[in-house]
N, C-alpha and C positions, 0 to 999 in steps of 0.2 A: 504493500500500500504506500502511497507518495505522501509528503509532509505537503498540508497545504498552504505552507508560510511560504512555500519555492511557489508555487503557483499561482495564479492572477487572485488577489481582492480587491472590491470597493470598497474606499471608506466615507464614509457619510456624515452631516451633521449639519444640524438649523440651528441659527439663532435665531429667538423667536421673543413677538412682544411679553411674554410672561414664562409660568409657572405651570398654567391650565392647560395640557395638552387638547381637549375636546372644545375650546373655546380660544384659546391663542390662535395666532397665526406667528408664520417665518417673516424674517427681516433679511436673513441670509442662507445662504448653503453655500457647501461644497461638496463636491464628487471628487475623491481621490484613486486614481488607476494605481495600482503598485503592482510588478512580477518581482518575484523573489527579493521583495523586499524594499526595492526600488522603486520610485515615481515615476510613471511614463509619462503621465497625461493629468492634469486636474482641470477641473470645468468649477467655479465659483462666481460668486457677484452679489448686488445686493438684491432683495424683494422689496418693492414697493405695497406693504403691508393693508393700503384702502382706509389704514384709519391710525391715531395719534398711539404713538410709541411710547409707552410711561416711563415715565424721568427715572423712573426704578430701574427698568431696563436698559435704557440706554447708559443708566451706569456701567453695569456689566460688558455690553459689549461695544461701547461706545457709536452706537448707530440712532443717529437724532431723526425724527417724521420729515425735517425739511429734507436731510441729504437722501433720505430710503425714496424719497417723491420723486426728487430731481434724476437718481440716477440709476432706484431698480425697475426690473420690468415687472408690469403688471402681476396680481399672485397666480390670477387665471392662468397666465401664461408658465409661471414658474413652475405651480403644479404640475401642468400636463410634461412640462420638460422633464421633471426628477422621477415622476411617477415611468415615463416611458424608456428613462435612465435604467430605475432600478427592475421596470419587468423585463427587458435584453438583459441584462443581467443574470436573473434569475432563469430566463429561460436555457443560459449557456450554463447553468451552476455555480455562477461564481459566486463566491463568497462576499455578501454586502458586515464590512465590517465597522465597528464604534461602539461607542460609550452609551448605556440606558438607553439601546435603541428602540425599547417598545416607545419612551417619551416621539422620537422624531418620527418613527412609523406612525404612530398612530396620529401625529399631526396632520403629516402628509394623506394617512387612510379616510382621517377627519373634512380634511378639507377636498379632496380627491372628488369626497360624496356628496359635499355641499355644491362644489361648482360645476359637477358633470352628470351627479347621481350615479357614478359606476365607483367604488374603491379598489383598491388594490387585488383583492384576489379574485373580483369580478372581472378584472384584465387580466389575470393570469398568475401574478405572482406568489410565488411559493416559499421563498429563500432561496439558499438557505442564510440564515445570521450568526456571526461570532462576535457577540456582546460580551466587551471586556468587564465589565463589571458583574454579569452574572458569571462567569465562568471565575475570574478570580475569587467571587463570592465562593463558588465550590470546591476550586483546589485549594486554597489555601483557607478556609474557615474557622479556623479558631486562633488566626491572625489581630490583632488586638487596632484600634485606630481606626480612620477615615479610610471610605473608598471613593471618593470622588475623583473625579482625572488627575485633576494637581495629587492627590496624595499617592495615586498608582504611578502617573509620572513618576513622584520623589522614590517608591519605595523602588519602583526598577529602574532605577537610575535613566530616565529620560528627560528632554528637556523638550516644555512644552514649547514651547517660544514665547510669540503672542496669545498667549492663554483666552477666550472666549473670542477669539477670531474662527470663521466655522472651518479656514482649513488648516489652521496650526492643529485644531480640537483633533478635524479628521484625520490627520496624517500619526497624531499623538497616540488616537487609541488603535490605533494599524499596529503603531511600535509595541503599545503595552501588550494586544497581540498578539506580536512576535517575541516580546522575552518569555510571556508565557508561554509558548509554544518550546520554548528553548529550555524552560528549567522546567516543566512537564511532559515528560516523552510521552504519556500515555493522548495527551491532548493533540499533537504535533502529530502522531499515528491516525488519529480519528477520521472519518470521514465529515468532511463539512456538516451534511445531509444530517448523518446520526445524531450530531453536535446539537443539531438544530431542535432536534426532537430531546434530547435528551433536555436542555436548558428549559424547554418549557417547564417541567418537572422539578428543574432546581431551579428556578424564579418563583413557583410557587412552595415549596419547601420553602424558601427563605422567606416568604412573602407571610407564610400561619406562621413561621417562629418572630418575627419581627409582631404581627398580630397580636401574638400572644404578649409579647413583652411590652407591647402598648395597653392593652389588658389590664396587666399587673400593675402599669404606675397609672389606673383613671385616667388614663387619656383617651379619647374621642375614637371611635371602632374604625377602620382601613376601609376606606374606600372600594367593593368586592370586584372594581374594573383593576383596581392595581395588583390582584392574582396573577392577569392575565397577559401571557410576552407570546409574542412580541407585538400583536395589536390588541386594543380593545376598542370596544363598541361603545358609541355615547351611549347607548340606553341597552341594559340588561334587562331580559322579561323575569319578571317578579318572583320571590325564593317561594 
């Protein structure tokens, strides 16, 4: 079986006006092509969002409503481009790779169905996904600290660059990717595909024990769409 760090991934990532993935919209993307490691090709720019960027967000990744107006393209447009990005993709098996990508799928699935009425697996796509944070969530779990990019950055020694720019984000979680692939043989042996199937299992494993421990200190019950990786649905029918 081949190691698929030698082989072609996408890596992916939105910056987007909030927090709310079923309700946000992107301000940015990028598409990162890598073979064995290396960047062939990135395709990035800004979204022109349709509506006011809060001053909260634009902290983060420095992208203000005038400059997303002036110089991205429409999101209508944006969407159809990524969505038709990532089902070629999908349909040759490549690996769409990054950080929390149920949050940027299911933006993209979100908006997909508000502007065209078809989402993502209505066109086709399948995967598969190698989400660095659910898979570090797995091999190494009883790791102690933060898992956010910057702190998976620090612990495998990468440098993110420009930290919440979408394609320093995307090409960062490619790398965390690839050291995991490097200090887990068993991961690096895997097929993408099984990967893919397997992670849904361990995003919900971590998803009841995180549950649970909100549980215990009276905090507010999980939200039952955040079980579910790498899309979810705005609206679940009723338990």
């Amino acid at each position: 079986m081949g190691n698929w760090a030698m082989d072609e991934i996408l890596g992916f990532d939105f910056e987007t006006t909030g927090v709310d993935r079923f309700n946000d919209v992107p301000v940015s993307y990028a598409l990162v092509t890598l073979v064995a490691g290396e960047v062939v090709s990135t395709s990035s720019g800004l979204i022109d969002p349709g509506r006011e960027i809060p001053a909260g967000a634009t902290a983060v990744h420095g992208i203000t409503t005038a400059r997303a107006r002036a110089e991205g393209m429409p999101l209508c447009e944006a969407i159809e481009m990524i969505t038709d990005a990532l089902v070629s993709a999908s349909s040759r098996r490549v690996p769409l790779a990054g950080m929390k990508l149920d949050y940027d799928l299911t933006i993209l699935d979100t908006q997909a169905r508000n502007l065209s009425g078809c989402g993502l697996l209505e066109r086709g796509w399948r995967g598969p996904v190698l989400d660095a944070v659910v898979l570090d969530r797995h091999l190494d779990r009883f790791r102690k600290g933060s898992r956010t990019l910057g702190a998976l950055c620090e612990h495998y020694g990468i440098d993110i660059g420009n930290a919440h720019d979408a394609t320093a984000d995307a090409l960062a979680s490619a790398r965390v990717l690839f050291a995991l692939a490097a200090r887990f043989e068993e991961l690096s042996e895997s097929d993408p595909g099984a990967l893919h199937q397997a992670e849904i299992g361990w995003h919900r494993e971590w998803a009841e024990g995180y549950a649970e421990w909100r549980t215990g200190r009276g905090l507010s019950p999980m939200d039952r769409r955040d079980y579910l990786w790498p899309l979810a649905p705005v609206y679940l029918p009723a338990s």
